[in-house]
N, C-alpha and C positions, 0 to 999 in steps of 0.2 A: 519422524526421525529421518535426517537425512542417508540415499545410503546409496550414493552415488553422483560424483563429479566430472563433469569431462571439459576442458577449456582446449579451445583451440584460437590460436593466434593474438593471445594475448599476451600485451609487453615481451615479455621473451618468450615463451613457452608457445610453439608453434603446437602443439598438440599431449594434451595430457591426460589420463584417467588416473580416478581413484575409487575406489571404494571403499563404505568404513560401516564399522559395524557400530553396535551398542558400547556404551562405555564411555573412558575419556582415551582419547587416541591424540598422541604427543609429536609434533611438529616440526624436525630439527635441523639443523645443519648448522656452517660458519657462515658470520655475518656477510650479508650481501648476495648471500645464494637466493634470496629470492624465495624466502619460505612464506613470508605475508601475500603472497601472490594468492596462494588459495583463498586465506582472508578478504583480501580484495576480490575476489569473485566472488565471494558469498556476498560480498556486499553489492556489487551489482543483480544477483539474486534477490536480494533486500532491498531493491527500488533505488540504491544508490545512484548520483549522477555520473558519467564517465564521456569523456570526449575519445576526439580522434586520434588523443596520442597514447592510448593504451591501445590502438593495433600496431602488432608486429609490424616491424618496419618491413616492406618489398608484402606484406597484402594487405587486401583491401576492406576486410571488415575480422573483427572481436566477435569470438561466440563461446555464452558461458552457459553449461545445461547440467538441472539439477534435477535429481530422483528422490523423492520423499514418500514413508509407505508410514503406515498405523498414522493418519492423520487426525487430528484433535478436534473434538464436534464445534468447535468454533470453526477451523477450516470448511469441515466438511459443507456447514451452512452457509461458509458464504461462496462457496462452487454449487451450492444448488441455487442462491439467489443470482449469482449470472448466468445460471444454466449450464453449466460446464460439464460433462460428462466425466465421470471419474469409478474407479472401482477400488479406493482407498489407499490408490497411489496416484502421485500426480510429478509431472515434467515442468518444473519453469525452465524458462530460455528465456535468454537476453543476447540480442546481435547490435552491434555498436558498429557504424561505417567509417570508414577515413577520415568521412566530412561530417563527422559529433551525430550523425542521425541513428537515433534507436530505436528501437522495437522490442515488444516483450510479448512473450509468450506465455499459457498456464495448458499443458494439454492441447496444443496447437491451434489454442486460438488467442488471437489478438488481444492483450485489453493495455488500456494507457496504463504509465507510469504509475498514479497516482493509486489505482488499484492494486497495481503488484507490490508496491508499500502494506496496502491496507491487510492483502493475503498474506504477506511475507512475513508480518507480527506475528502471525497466530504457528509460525514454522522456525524461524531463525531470531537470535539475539544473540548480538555482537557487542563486546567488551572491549575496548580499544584500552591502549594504552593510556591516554588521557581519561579514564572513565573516573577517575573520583571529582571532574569539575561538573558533570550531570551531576553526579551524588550528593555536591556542597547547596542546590536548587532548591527551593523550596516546594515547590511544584512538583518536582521527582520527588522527594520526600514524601510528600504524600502521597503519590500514587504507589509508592512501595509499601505503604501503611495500608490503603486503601485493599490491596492483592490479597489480605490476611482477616479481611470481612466480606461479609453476602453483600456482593454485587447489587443488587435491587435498594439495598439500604440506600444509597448516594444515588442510584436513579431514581427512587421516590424525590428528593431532594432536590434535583434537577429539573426534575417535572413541575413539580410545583413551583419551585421559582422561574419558570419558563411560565408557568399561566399569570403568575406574581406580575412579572414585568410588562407578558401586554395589559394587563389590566392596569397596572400603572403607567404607563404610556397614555391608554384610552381617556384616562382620569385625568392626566397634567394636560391633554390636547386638550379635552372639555374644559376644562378648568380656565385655562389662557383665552379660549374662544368666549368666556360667560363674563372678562374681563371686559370682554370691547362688545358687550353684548348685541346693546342698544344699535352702535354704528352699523355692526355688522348682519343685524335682523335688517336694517332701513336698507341695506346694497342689496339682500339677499328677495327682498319683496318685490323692489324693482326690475332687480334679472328676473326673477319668477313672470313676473308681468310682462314685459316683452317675449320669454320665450311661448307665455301660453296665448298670445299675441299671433304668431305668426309658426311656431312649431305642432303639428299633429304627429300622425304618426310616421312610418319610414317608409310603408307603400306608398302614402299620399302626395310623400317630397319627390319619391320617384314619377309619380304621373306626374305633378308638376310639371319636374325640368323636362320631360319628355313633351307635354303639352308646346313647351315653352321652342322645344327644339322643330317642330311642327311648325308653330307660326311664324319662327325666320325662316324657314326654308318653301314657306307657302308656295311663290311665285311658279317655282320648279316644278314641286310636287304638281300645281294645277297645270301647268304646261305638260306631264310626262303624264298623266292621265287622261286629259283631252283628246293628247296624241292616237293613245291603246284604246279609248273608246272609239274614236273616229274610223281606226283603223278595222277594227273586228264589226261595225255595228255602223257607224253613222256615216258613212262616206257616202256618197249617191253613186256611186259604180264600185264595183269592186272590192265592195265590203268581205270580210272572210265570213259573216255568215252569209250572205249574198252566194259562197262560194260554195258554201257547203248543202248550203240549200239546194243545188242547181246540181250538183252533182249527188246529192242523197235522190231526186226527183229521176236524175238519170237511170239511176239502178232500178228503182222500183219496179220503172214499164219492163226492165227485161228479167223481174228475180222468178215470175214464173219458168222461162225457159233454160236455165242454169241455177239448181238450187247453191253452187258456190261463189254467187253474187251476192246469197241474203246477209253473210257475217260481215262484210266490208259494206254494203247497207246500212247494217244495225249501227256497228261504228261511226257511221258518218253523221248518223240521225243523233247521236247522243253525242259526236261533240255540236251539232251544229245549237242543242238542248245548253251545253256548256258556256259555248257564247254568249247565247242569250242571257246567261246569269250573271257571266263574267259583267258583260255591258251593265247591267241593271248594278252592278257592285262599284263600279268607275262612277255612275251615276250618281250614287248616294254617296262617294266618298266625293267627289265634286260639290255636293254640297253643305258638306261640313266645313271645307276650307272656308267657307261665307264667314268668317266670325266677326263678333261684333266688336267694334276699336274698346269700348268700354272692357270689354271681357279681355280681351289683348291687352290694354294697358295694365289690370289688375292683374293680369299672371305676369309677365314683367317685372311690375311693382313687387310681389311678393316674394320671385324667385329673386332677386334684388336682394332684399332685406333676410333672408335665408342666410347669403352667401356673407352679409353683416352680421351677423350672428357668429355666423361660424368661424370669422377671424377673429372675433374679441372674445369667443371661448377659446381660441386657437385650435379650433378641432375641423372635423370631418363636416359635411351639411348632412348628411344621414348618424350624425353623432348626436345629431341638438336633440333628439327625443329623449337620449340615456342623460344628458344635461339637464332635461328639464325636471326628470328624475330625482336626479342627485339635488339639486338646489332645493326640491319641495321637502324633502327628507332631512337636508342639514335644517331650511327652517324650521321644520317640526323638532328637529335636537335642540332647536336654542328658546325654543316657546316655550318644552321641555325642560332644559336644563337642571334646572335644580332639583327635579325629581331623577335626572338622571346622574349628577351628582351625587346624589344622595344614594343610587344605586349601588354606584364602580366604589364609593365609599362602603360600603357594606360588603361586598364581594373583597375589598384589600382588606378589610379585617378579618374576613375567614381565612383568605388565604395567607394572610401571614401567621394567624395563629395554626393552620396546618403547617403551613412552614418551618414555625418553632417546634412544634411536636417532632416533625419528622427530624431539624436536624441538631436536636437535644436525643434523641434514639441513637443514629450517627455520630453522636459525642462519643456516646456511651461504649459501643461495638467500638469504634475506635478506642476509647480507652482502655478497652480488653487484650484487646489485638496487641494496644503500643507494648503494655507489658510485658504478654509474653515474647513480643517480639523482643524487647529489650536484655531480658532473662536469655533467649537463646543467642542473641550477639554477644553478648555478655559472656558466655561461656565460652564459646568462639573465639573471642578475642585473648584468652587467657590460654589456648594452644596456639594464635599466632605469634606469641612473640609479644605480647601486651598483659603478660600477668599483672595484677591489680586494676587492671583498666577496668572502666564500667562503658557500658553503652545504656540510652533510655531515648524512649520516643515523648518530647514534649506534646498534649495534646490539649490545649487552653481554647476554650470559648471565647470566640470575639466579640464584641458589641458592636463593630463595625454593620457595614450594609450586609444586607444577605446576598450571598451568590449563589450560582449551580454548585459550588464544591461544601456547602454548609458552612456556620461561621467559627469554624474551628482553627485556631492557628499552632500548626505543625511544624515542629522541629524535632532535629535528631541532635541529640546534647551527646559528648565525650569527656573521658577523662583516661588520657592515656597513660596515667601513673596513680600508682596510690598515693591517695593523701589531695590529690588535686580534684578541688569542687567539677563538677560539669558543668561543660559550658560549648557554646555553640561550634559544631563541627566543623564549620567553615573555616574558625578563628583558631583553634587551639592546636589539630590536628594537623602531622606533614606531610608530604605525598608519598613517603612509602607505607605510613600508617592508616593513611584516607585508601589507597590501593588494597590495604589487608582487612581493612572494615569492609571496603567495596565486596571483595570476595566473602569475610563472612555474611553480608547482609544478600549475595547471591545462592549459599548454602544454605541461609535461614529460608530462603522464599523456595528451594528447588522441590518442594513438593507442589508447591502449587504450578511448577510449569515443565513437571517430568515428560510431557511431549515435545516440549522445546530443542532444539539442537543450537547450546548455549557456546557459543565462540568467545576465546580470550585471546587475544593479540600480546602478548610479553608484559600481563598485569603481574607477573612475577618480578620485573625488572627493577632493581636499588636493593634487591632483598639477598641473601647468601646464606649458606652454612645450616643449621639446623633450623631455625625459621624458614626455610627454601624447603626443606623437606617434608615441615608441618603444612607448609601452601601447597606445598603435592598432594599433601593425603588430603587435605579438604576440596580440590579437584577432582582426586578419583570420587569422594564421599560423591560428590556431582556428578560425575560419573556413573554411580552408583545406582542413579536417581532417574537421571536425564543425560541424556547425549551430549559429548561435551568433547570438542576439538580448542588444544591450546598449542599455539604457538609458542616454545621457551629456548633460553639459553642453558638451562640449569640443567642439569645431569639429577639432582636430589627430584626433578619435577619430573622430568623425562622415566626416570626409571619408576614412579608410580603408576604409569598412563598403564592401560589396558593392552594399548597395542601404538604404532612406533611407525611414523616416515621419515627416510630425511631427505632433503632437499639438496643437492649439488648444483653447483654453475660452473662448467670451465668453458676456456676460452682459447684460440688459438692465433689470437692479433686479430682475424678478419669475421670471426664469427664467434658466437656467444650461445653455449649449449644447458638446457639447464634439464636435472633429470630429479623424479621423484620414487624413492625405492619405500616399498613396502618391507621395513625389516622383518625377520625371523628372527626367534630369540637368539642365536648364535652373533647373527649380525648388530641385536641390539646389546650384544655385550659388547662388540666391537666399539657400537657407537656413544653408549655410555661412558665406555674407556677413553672413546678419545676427548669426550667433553668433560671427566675430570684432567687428563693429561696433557691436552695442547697437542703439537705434530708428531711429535714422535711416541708413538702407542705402546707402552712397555707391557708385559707378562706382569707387573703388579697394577697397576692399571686395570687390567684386564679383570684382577681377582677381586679387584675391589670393584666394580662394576657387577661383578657375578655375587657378589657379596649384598648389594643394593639391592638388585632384581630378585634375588634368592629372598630377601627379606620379606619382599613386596608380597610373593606368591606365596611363600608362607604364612601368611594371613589371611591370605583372600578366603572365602567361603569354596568350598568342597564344587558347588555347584559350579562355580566360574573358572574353574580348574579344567581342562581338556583332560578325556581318560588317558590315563596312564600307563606307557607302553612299555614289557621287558625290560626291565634294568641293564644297558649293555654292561660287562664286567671286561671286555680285552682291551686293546689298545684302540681299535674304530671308534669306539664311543664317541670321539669328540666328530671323528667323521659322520657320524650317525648321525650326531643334532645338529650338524650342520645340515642335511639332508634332509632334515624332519618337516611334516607339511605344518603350514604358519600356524600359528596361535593366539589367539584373545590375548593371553596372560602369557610372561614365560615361565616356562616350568623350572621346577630347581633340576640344580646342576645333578647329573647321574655318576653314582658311584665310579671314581676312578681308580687306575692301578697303584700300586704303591710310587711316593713318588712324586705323582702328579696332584698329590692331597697336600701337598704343601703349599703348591700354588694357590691354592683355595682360603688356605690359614696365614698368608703373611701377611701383615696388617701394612698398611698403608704409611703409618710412620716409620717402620723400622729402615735403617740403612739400604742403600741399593745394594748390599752386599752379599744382604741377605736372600736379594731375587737368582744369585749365581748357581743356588743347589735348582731351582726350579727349570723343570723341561721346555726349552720352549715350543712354544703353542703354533700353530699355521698362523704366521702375519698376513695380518690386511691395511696395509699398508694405506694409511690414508686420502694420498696424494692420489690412488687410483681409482679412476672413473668406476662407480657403480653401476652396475644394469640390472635392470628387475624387468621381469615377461608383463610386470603388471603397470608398469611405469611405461610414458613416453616421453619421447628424449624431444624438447623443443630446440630451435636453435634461432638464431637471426643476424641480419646485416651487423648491425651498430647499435645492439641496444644496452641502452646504459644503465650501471647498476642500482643507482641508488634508486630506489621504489619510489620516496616520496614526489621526484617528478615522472613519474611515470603510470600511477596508479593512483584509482578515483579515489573522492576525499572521502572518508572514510564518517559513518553514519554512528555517533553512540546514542545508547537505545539502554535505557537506566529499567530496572522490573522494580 
């Protein structure tokens, strides 16, 4: 569950927090304030790409940090397979620089993009406005079919067509090579033959070339030897053992009379011992150089033909061993062949008949699934605004190839009126009804992803009047369920949500402020008034908003109600609940004095005439800047309002 936001320096918003609880919590302001801002942070949260022009203009990098706690054992698993430390809350962060470079955080540590996608599944799913063109995919179709069976079913199925294809693979290579049998045993017996010619092992090619490096360099070698024997041993004056000799003999006549003459003694006696071996060592490496030209031409000649070898395999000259390998092995597969044919032939008949087992089972589970999946859209659809409609999940065996998804061909059929057959969703359905099947086929799935913190971007938008209010209560029902932030224009959707921000932007020519309040129920009368009434916020307005909200809380379950405090009975009352500390839910409105119970009872059509007996209420005046302790006000140079050039391209992600 997410339950905690904070952006700083993005596109306008130099610095923001939010915080949000369980539920569905509703997103609002007038166009252009900059309410998808959040959205778009979620979605760089969500591994999104964003360059360097969503940092605020005048600084130098974007930073979007999120807090998520009760995490779902698919997260938890995959922060222990990268070793992430966590205690069932965790931090992503995303920092975006001037010049497009990113970096992502989980818990403060590093990992690439491609990972923060892979985590981000199992925490956030985002519903953009375009989301019924995933929905029309065939591919998302069935992975929403798929969400509503045992998991292991389709990975049996996977499995085995994963061992299916290399074994068919191994079987069409044997196959094509047993074609050119003949040719290619006769090429393969002759490389055999040259490399067992001239190829041993890997130590032996190393003494080789080393031999080989030896007898070019003889001349020297015997020259820098001659020298060091000559010099310690064989010189006729002056030899260094000559030297030591003469000065070991000196010490001796006098180690009686100074026993600290006998350790520089001993010393001298054993190198002059060292010499002597030295020389004897020069000696016998002198006559190894002696080699015979036969033997010289033969290492030559062989280290020669190595290094031919080793161009016309194009490899390494300590590679030819692992070649000579390989060629005795492929001949033995084509000497072989037809019993080895006749093998991988035997192996593709089990595994396809597992295959068929497994994904004739996967039919089946799917065909359980599609129905009742179809049964619960099906009802769905008849509170959004599609009485008589049907929904059904097509789920038809293919006789095509087998794949990893088994050979079932999946479609979602509709029929948005009665009386009309079903027929392919793609084809039939239009995008305010492909938007309300989207939603219900999000309602249908949200037990399976009550960990999820499920974001909608304006899939309200084409839709109005009492269908707008039935797409509220299926929002909270998600709500309900799973965590759930929607962005709306609708007042019918707004006054369902649990709990309520709205988004302002003003401006003063040179700078551009944009602020996020956390309302209070007082405030969200205010702000539901102004989104049935336009700029000027009238006292019927006002009752009809208190009328929406009053409705909402009056059905909610007992539990999700905040305890209830003293009834005020004077005149403060309306002071008091403006005072009162925030709430989940709002509460209904508390008995008022005579009088002011009128404002609560005039209905919405009758004459503005009628609003003349009613008191009026403290205005809040629209047009005046909001401030909330919990809200931070961003502001910047020049930054422009329209979102879609300013804000990363947005990820939909279909369940």
């Amino acid at each position: 569950m997410l339950t905690h936001l904070q952006l700083k320096d993005l596109v306008i918003v130099d610095q923001a927090e939010l915080d949000f609880s369980a539920g569905l919590t509703a997103l609002t302001g007038e166009t252009g304030a900059g309410k998808s801002i959040v959205v778009d942070a979620l979605l760089l949260i969500a591994g999104g790409r964003g360059g360097g022009d969503i940092v605020r203009q005048g600084a130098e990098r974007a930073e979007v940090a999120a807090s998520f706690s009760s995490l779902p054992p698919a997260a938890t698993a995959w922060l222990e397979e990268q070793s992430i430390e966590h205690d069932d809350d965790i931090i992503v962060r995303r920092v975006i620089g001037i010049d497009g470079r990113s970096r992502a955080y989980v818990n403060g540590q590093l990992v690439p993009l491609q990972q923060l996608r892979e985590f981000a599944d199992f925490l956030l799913e985002i519903h953009g406005q375009q989301e019924f063109q995933h929905l029309v995919k065939r591919g998302a179709q069935r992975d929403m079919l798929d969400e509503h069976i045992d998991a292991a079913l389709g990975a049996k199925v996977a499995d085995i067509y994963g061992r299916y294809r290399d074994c068919r693979r191994d079987y069409d290579a044997l196959k094509a090579a047993a074609n050119n049998r003949e040719s290619r045993l006769d090429l393969l017996r002759y490389q055999l033959a040259e490399l067992k010619a001239e190829v041993t092992t890997v130590a032996a090619i190393e003494e080789l070339f080393l031999e080989q490096k030896r007898i070019s360099a003889k001349g020297r070698l015997s020259a820098a030897a001659s020298n060091a024997l000559t010099a310690i041993y064989d010189a006729d004056e002056g030899s260094a053992h000559d030297l030591l000799a003469k000065a070991t003999a000196s010490l001796r006549t006098v180690a009686e009379a100074d026993p600290h003459l006998a350790a520089p003694g001993q010393m001298l006696s054993e190198a002059t011992i060292l010499v002597h071996e030295a020389a004897e060592a020069l000696r016998h490496y002198l006559d190894t150089l002696d080699v015979d030209p036969a033997r010289q031409e033969e290492i030559e000649r062989h280290a020669a033909a190595l290094e031919g070898l080793a161009r016309k395999h194009r490899q390494d000259v300590l590679d030819l061993p692992a070649q000579l390998l390989k060629t005795e092995a492929e001949l033995s597969a084509l000497d072989n062949a037809e019993m080895s044919l006749a093998e991988l032939e035997r192996q593709l008949s089990a595994l396809e008949a597992d295959y068929t087992q497994a994904a004739q089972v996967l039919t089946k589970a799917r065909q359980r699934a599609a129905e009742v999946l179809g049964k619960r859209i099906t009802e769905l659809m008849q509170t959004l605004g599609m009485a008589g409609g049907q929904f059904a999940v097509s789920v038809v065996p293919d006789a095509a190839e087998p794949g990893p998804h088994g050979i079932d061909s999946i479609e979602f059929l509709v029929s948005a009126n009665p009386g009309q057959p079903l027929k392919s969703l793609a084809k039939v359905a239009s995008g305010g009804e492909l938007s309300r099947i989207s939603l219900a086929v999000q309602v249908a799935a949200a037990a399976k992803s009550g960990s999820l913190c499920m974001v909608f971007d304006e899939v309200d938008s084409g839709i109005g009047g009492g269908i707008a209010e039935i797409v509220g209560r299926q929002l909270r029902e998600l709500g309900n369920v799973s965590q759930a932030l929607c962005v709306t224009h609708l007042a019918q959707v707004a006054a369902q949500a649990h709990s309520q921000f709205r988004v302002i932007k003003q401006t003063d020519g040179k700078a551009t402020r944009t602020a996020v309040k956390v309302l209070s129920p007082a405030d969200r009368v205010d702000e539901i008034a102004r989104m049935l009434g336009g700029i000027d916020v009238t006292e019927q307005a006002r009752a009809h908003a208190r009328e929406m909200l009053g409705s909402v809380v009056g059905k909610e379950p007992v539990k999700a109600v905040p305890p209830k405090a003293a009834a005020p009975t004077g005149p403060k009352s309306a002071e008091a609940a403006a005072s009162a500390p925030k709430a989940t839910v709002a509460p209904k409105e508390a008995p008022a004095p005579k009088g002011a119970a009128a404002a609560k009872t005039v209905p919405a059509a009758k004459p503005a005439a009628a609003a003349k007996t009613v008191p009026a209420a403290k205005p809040a005046p629209a047009a005046k800047p909001v401030a909330s302790a919990k809200s931070a006000v961003a502001s910047s140079a020049t930054a422009p309002a329209d979102r879609a050039a300013t804000t990363p391209k947005k990820r939909a992600k279909g369940r």
